[in-house]
FIDO-336355 format. One record per residue: x, y, z of N, C-alpha, C in turn. Coordinates in steps of 0.02 Angstrom, whole numbers, padded with zeros to 5 digits, always signed. Example, Ala and Ser with C-alpha at 12.3 -4.5 7.8 and 13.67 -1.06 7.14 Angstrom:
<setors>
+00660-00284+00390+00615-00225+00390+00660-00165+00390;+00642-00112+00354+00684-00053+00357+00645+00002+00394;
</setors>
This chain:
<setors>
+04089+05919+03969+04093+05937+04039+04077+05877+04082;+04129+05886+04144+04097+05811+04192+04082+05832+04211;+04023+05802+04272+04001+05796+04312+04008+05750+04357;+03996+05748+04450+04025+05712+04482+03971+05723+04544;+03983+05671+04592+03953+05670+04661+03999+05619+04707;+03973+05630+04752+04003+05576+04798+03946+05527+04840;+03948+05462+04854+03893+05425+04877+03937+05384+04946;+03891+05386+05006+03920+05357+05066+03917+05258+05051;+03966+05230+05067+03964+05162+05065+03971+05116+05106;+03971+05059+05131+03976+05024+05203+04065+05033+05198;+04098+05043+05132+04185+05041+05117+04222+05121+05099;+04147+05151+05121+04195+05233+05116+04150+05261+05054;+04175+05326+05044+04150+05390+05009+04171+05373+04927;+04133+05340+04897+04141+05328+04829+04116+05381+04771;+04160+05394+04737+04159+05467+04691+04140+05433+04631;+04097+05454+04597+04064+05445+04547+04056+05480+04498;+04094+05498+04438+04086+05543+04390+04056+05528+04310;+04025+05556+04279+04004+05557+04225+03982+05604+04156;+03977+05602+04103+03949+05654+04063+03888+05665+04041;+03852+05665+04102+03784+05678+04104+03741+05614+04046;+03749+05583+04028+03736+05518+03983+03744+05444+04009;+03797+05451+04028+03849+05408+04054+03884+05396+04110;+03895+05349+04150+03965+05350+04194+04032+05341+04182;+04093+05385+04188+04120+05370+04153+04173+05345+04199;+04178+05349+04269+04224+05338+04318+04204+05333+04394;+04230+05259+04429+04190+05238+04492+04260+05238+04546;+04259+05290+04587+04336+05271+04624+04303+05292+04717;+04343+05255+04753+04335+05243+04819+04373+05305+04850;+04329+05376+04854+04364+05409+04856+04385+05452+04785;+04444+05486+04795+04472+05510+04738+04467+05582+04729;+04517+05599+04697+04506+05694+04682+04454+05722+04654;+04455+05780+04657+04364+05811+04602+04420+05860+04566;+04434+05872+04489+04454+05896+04464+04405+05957+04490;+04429+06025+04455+04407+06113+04466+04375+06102+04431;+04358+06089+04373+04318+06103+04305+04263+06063+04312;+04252+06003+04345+04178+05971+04361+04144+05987+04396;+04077+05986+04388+04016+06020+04416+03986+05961+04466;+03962+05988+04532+03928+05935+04572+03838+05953+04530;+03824+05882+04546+03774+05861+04519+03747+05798+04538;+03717+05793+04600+03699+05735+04634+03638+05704+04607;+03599+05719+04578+03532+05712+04541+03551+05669+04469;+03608+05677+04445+03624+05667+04392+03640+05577+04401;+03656+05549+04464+03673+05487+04471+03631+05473+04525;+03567+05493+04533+03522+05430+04555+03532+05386+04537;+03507+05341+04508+03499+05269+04481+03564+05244+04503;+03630+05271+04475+03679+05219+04507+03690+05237+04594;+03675+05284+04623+03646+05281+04694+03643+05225+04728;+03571+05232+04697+03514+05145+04678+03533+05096+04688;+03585+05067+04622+03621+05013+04608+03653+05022+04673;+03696+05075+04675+03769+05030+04735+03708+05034+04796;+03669+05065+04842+03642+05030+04885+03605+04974+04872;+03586+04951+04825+03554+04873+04816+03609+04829+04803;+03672+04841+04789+03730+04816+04772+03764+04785+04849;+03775+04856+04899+03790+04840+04951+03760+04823+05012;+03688+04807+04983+03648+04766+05023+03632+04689+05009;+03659+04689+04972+03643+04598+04938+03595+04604+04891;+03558+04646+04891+03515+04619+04830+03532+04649+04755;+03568+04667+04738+03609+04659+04673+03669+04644+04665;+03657+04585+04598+03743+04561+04568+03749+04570+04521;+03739+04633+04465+03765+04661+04429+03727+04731+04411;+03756+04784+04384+03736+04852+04381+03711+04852+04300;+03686+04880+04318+03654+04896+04236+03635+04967+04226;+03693+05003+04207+03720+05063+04195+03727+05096+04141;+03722+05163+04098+03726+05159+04051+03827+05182+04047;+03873+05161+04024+03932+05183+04051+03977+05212+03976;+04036+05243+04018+04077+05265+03940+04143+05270+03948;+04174+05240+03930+04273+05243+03946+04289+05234+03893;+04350+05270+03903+04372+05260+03859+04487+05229+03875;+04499+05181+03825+04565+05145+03835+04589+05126+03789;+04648+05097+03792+04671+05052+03733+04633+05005+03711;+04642+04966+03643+04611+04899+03625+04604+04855+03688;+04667+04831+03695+04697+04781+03742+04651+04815+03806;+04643+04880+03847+04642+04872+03877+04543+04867+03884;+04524+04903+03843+04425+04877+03835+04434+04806+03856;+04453+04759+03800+04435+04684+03806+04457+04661+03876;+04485+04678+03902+04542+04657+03971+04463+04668+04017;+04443+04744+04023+04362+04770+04043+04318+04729+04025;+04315+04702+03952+04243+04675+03951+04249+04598+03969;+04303+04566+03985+04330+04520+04004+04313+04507+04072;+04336+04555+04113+04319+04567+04184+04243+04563+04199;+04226+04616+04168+04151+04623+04167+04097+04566+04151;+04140+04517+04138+04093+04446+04123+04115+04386+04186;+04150+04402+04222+04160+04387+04288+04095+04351+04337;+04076+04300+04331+04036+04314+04367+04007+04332+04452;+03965+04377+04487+03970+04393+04535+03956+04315+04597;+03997+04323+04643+04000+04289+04689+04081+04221+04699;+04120+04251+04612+04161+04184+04595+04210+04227+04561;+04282+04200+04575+04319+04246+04548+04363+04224+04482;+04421+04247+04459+04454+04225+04388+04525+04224+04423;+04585+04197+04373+04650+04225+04416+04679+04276+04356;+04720+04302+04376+04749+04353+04323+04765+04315+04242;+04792+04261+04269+04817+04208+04208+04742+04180+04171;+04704+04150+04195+04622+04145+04163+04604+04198+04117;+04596+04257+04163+04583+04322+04126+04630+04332+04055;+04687+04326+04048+04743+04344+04005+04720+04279+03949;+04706+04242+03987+04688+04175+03927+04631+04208+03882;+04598+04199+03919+04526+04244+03908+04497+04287+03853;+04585+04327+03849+04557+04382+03793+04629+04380+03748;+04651+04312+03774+04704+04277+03702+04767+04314+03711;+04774+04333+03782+04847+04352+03794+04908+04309+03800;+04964+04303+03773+05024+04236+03802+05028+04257+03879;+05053+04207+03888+05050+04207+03982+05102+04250+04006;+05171+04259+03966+05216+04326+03953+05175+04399+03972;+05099+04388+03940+05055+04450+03950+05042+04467+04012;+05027+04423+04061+05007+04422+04133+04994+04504+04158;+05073+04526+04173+05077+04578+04198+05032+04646+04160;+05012+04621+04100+04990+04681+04044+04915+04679+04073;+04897+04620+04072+04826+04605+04106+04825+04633+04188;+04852+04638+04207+04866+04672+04261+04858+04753+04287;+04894+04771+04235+04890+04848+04234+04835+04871+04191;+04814+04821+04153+04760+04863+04133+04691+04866+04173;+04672+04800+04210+04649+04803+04263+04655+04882+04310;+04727+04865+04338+04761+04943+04365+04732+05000+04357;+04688+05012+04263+04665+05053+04238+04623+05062+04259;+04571+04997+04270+04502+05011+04270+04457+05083+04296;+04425+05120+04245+04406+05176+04279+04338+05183+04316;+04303+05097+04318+04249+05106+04365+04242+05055+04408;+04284+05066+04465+04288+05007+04502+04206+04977+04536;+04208+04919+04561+04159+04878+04569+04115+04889+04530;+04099+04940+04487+04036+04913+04417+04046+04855+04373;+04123+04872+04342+04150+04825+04325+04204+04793+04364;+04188+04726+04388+04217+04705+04448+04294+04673+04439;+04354+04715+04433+04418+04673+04465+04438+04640+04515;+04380+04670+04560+04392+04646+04643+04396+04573+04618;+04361+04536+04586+04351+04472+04568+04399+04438+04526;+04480+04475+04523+04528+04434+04498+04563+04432+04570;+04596+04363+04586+04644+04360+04616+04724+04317+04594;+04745+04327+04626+04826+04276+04622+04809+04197+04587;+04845+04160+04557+04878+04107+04544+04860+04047+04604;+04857+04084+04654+04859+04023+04726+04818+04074+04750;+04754+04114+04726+04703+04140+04779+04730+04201+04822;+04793+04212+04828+04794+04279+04864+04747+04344+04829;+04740+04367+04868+04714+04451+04857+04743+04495+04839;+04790+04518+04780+04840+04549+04749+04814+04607+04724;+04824+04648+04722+04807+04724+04701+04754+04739+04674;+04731+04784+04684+04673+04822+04677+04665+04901+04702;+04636+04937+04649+04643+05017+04674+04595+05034+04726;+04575+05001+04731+04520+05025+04801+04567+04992+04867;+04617+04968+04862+04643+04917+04916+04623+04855+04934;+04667+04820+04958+04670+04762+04964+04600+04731+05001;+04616+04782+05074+04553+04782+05120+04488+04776+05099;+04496+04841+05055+04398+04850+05004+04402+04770+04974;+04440+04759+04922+04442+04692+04879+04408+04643+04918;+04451+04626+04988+04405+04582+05038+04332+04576+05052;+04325+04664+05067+04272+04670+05099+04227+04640+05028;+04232+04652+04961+04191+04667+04914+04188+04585+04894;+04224+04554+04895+04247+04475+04885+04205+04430+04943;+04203+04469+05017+04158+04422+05059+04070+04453+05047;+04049+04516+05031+04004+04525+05004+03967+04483+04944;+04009+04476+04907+03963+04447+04847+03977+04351+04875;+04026+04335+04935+04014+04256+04952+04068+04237+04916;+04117+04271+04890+04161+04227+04854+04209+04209+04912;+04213+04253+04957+04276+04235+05003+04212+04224+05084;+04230+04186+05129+04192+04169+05216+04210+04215+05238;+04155+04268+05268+04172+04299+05328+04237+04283+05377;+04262+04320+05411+04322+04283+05447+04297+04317+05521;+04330+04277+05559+04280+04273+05644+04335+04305+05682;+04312+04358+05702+04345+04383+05763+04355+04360+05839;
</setors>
């Protein structure tokens, strides 16, 4: 059985689900299947984390978590997940990374695409070839916002 809550963020209503053990899924937003139970008590601690997260004083979560994917696509995750916060990778780095041919690119891509806990494990922190800001399931916008948060990208001046 899942369980699920929702937590307010400076980037919107982030849905948080898990099997009472575990987290098993971090999305900006997102549906609540019928069959999951609210259970806000159940994800204190990652609460915790994302407000110390989205206050500056944490750069990485330490969660107990559980997904499940293809081969290809775990390592692609634990790949990401070694990212470090404040500095980013490009899709092609990443694909090197976990010994993909550069043919792979796009595979590294979608599996990213996959990721089922965004900013725990951080994709925001892959970008383009030449630095653009290229996809991400939270949007482009969040990616920014989450990219000038941790200092990898300058505030931009209105």
């Amino acid at each position: 059985m899942s369980i699920y809550t929702t937590i307010d963020s400076p980037l919107g209503e982030i849905l948080l689900v898990g099997d009472g053990t575990a987290l098993t899924r971090v999305a900006f937003g997102g549906a609540v299947r019928p069959e999951w139970r609210r259970d806000p008590g159940a994800f204190a601690e990652a609460e915790r984390q994302f407000r110390e997260y989205f206050a500056g004083e944490r750069t990485a979560f330490d969660l107990n978590l559980a997904t499940t994917g293809t081969v290809f696509q775990e390592g692609v995750w634990a790949a990401v997940a070694a990212v470090p916060y404040g500095t980013t990778t490009t899709y092609g780095e990443l694909a090197a990374s976990v010994g993909a041919p550069r043919d792979r690119i796009r595979a590294v891509g979608a599996a990213l695409g996959a990721n089922p806990l965004l900013v725990v494990r951080p994709c925001h922190r892959v970008v383009g070839a030449n630095g653009s800001l290229t996809g991400y399931a939270g949007g482009v916008e969040r990616k920014h916002a989450l990219l000038t948060l941790e200092g990898a990208l300058q505030p931009q001046l209105i």
